[in-house]
LUMTOR-354814 format. One record per atom (N, C-alpha, C): atom name; x, y, z; residue in one letter. Coordinates in steps of 0.2 Angstrom, whole numbers, plus 5000, padded with zeros to 4 digits. Layout:
BEGIN
 atomo    u    v    w residuo
    CA    X    Y    Z       a
...
# end
This chain:
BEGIN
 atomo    u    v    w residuo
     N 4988 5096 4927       x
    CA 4987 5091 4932       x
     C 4987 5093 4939       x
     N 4983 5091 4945       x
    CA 4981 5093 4949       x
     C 4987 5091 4954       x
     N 4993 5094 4958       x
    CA 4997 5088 4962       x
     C 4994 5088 4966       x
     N 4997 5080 4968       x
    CA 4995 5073 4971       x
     C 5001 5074 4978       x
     N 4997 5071 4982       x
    CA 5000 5070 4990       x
     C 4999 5062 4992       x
     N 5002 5062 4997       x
    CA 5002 5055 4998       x
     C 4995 5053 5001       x
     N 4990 5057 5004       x
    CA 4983 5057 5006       x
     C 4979 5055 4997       x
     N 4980 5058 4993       x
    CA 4978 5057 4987       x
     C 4979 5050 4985       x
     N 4985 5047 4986       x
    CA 4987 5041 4981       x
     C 4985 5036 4986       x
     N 4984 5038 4992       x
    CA 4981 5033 4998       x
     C 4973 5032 4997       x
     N 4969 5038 4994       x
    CA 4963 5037 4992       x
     C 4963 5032 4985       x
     N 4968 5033 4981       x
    CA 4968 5031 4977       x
     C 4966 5021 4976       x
     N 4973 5020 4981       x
    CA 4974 5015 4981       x
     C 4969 5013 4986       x
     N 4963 5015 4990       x
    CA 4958 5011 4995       x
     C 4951 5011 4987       x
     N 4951 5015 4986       x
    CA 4947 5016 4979       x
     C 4947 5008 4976       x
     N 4956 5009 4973       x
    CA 4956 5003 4969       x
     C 4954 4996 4973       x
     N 4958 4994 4980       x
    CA 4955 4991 4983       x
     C 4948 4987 4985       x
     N 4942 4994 4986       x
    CA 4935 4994 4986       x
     C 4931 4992 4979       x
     N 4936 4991 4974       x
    CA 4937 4989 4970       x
     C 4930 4994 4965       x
     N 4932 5002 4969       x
    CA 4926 5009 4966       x
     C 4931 5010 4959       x
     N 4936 5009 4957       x
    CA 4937 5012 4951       x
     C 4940 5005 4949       x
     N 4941 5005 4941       x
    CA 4945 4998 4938       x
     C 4950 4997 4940       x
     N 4952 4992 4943       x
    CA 4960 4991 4941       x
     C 4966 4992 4939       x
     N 4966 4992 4932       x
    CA 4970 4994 4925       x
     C 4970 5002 4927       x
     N 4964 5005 4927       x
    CA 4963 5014 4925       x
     C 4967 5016 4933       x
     N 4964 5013 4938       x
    CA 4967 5016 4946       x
     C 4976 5016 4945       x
     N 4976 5009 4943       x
    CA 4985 5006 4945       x
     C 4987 5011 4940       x
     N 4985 5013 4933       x
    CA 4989 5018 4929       x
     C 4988 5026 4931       x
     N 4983 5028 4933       x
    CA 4986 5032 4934       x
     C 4988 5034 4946       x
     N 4989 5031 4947       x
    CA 4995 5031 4954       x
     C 5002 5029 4947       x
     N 5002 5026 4944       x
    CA 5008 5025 4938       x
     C 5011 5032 4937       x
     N 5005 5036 4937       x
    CA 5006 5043 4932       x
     C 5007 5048 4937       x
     N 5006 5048 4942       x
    CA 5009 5053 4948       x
     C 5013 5055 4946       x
     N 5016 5064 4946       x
    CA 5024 5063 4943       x
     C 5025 5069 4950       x
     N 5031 5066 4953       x
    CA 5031 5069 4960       x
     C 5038 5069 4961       x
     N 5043 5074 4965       x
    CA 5049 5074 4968       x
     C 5049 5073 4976       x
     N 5044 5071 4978       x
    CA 5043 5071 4984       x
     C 5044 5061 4987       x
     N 5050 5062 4990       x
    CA 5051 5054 4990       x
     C 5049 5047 4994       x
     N 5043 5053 4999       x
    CA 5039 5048 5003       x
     C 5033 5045 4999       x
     N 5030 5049 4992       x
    CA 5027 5047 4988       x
     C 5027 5044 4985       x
     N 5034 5044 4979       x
    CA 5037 5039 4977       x
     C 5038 5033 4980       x
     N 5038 5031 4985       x
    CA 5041 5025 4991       x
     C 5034 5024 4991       x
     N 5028 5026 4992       x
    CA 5022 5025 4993       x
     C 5021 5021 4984       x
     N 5021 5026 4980       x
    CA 5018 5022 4972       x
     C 5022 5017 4973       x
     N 5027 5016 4975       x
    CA 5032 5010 4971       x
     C 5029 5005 4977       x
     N 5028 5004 4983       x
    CA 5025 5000 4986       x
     C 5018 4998 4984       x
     N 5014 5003 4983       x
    CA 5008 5000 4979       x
     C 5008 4996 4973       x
     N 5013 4995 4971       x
    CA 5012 4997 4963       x
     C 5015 4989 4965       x
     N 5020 4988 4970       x
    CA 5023 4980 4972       x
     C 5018 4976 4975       x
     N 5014 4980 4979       x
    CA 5008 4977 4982       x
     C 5003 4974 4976       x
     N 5000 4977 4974       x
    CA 4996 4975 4966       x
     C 4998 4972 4960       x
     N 5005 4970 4960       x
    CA 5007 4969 4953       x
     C 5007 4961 4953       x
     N 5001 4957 4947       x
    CA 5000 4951 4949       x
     C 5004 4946 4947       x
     N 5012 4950 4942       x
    CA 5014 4945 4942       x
     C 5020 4943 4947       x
     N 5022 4947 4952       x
    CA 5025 4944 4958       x
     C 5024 4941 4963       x
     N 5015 4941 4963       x
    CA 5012 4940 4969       x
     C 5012 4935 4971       x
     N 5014 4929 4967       x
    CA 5014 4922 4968       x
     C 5024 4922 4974       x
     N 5028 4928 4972       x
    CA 5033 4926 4975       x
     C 5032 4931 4983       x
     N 5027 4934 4983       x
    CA 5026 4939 4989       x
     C 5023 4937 4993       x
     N 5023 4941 5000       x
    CA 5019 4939 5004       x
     C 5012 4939 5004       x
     N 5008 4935 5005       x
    CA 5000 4933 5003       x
     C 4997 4935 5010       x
     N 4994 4940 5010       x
    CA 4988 4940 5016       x
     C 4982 4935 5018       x
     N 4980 4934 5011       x
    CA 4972 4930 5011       x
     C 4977 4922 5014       x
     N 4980 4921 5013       x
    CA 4984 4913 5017       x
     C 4988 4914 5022       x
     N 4987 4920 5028       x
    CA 4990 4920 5032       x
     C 4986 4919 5039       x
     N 4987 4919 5044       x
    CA 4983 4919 5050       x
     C 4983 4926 5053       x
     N 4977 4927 5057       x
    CA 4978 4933 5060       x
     C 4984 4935 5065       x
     N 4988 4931 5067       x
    CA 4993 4933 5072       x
     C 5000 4934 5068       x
     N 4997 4929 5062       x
    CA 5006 4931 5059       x
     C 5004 4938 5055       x
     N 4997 4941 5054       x
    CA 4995 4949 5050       x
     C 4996 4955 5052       x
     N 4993 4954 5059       x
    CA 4996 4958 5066       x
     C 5004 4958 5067       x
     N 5007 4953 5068       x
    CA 5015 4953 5067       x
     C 5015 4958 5063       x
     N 5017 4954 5056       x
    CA 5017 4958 5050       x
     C 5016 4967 5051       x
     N 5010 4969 5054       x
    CA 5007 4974 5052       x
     C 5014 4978 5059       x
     N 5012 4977 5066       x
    CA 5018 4979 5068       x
     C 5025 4979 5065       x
     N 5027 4976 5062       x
    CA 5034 4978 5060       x
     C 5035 4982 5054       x
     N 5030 4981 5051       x
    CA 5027 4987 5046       x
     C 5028 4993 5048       x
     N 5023 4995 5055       x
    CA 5025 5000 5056       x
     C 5029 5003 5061       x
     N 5029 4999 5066       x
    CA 5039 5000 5066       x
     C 5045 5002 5063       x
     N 5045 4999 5056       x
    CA 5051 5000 5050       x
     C 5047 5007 5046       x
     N 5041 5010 5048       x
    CA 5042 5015 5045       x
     C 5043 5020 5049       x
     N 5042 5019 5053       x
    CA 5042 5024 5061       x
     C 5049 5025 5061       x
     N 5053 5023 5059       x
    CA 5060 5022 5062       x
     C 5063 5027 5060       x
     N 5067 5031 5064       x
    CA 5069 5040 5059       x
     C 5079 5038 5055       x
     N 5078 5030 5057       x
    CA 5083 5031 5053       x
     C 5084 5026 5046       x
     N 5078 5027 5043       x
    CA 5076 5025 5036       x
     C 5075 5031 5033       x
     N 5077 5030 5026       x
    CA 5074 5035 5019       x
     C 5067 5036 5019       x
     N 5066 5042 5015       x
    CA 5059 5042 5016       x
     C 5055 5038 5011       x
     N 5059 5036 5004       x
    CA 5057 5034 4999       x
     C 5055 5026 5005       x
     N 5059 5024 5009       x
    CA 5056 5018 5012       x
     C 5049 5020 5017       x
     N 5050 5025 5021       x
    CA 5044 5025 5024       x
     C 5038 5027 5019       x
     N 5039 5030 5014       x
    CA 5033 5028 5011       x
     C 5031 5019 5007       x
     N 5036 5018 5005       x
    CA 5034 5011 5003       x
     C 5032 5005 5008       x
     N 5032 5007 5017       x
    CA 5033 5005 5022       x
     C 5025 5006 5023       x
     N 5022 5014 5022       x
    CA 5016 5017 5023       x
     C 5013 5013 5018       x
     N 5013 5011 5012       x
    CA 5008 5008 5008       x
     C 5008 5001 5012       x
     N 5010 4997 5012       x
    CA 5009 4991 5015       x
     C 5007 4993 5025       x
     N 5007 4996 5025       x
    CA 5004 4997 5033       x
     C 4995 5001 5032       x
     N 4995 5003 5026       x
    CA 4988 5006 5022       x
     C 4985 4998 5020       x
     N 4987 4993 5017       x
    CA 4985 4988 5015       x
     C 4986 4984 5019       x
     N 4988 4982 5025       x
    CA 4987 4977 5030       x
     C 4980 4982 5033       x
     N 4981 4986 5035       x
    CA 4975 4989 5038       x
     C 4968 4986 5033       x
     N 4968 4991 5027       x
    CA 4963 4988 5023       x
     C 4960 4983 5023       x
     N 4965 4976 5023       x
    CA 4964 4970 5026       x
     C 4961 4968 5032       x
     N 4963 4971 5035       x
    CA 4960 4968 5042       x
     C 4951 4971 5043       x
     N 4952 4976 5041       x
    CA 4945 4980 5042       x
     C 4940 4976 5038       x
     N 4942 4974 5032       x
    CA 4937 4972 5027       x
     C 4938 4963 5031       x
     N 4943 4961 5034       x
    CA 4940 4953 5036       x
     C 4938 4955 5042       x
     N 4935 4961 5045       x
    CA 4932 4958 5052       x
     C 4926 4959 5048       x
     N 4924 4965 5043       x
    CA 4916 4967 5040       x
     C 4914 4958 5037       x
     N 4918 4955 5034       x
    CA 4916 4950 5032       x
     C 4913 4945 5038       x
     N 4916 4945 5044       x
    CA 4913 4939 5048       x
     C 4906 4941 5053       x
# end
């Protein structure tokens, strides 16, 4: 198997997104990453919290939020992963939701 970088898992996850590959097949294999690199790990595990639909109901919800509290959201996001005194396993889990708040905005402006 071919290793995987955090560029790859970040293809991965916009793919599943654009909703270019299934669901079930995209989320298992970002599942199937097998990596020691712990900004990757922080990154799967953030995706994998980000899409997993039986949490979601206790998670923060984008599609029910306003554009001020998204941008908030999206700065402190990237703030808390900028921060050089974080793990990296958090900066990568910090990187997937700063990937998916983007995603989001991008596709709600194409929509209007």
């Amino acid at each position: 198997m071919k290793k995987m970088g955090v560029l790859d898992a970040k293809k991965l996850f916009y793919e599943i997104l654009q909703e270019k590959i299934d669901y079930k097949s995209g989320l298992e294999k970002i599942k199937n990453i097998k990596t020691k690199n712990k900004v990757l790990k922080g990154y799967i595990f953030g995706v994998l919290s980000i899409t997993n639909k039986k949490i979601k109901k206790y998670s923060f919800v984008l599609e029910k939020s306003d554009l001020t509290t998204i941008l908030r959201l999206n700065n402190i996001v990237t703030s808390l992963g900028d921060n050089r005194f974080i793990g990296d396993f958090e900066k990568g889990y910090f990187l997937a939701w700063k990937d998916y708040i983007n995603f989001f905005l991008k596709t709600r402006k194409e929509d209007k």
